[in-house]
C-alpha positions as a printed Julia matrix, in Angstrom:
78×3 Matrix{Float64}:
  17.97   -7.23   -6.31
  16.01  -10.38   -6.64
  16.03  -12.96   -4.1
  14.15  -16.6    -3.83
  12.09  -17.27   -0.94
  10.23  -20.37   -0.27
   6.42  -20.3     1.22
   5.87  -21.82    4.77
   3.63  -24.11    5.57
   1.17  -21.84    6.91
   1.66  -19.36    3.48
   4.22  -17.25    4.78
   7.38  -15.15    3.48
  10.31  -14.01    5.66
  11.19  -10.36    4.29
  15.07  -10.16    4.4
  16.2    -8.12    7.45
  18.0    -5.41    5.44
  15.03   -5.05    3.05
  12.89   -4.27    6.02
  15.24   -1.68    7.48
  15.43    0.18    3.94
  11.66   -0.08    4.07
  11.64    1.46    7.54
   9.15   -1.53    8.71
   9.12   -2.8    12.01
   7.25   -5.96   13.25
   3.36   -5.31   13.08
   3.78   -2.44   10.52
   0.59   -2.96    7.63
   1.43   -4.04    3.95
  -0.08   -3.69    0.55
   0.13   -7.05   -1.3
  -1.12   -6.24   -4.63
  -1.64   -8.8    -7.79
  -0.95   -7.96  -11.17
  -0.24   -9.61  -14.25
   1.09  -12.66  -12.59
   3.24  -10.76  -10.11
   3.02  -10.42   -6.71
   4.2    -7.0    -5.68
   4.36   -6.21   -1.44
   4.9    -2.65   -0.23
   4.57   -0.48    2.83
   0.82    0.65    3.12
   0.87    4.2     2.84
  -2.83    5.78    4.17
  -4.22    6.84    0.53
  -7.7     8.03   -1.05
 -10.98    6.72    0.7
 -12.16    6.68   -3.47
  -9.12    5.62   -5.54
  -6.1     5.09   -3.77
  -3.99    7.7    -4.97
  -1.52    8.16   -1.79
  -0.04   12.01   -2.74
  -1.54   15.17   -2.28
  -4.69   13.79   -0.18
  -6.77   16.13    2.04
  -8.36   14.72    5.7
 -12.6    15.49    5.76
 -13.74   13.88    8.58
 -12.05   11.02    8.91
 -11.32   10.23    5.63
  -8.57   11.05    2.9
  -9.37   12.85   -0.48
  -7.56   13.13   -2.84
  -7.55   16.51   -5.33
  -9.34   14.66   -8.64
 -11.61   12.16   -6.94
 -12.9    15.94   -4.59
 -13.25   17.55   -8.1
 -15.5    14.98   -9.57
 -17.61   14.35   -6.27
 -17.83   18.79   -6.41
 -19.07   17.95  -10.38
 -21.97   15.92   -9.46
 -25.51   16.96  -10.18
């Protein structure tokens, strides 16, 4: 579904009520706003890799999340 929105005057977008409860986001909840080849794209911030990203299949060392590739390569180096 696409929807215009206009910027505030302080930069701000109101995210549609019913958008937000099929998100699951309540007030205060963090977002990812990411750029990309001219778009915009905002989404839930989901806890990912310390290294890349990569949000599935992490493992917790220390206080930090891993995920299985970037642990490979760091296990790889000399």
């Amino acid at each position: 579904m696409r929807l215009i929105k206009k910027i505030d005057n302080l930069g701000r977008v109101v995210v549609p009520k019913g958008y937000r409860m099929m998100l699951g986001l309540q007030p205060g909840d963090p977002l990812d706003i990411e750029f990309d080849d001219g778009r915009l794209t905002i989404s839930p911030h989901r806890d990912g890799c310390a290294f890349c990203g990569a949000s599935e299949a992490v493992h917790h060392f220390l206080d930090k999340k891993i995920c299985p590739d970037c642990l490979r390569r760091i296990k790889n180096l000399p």
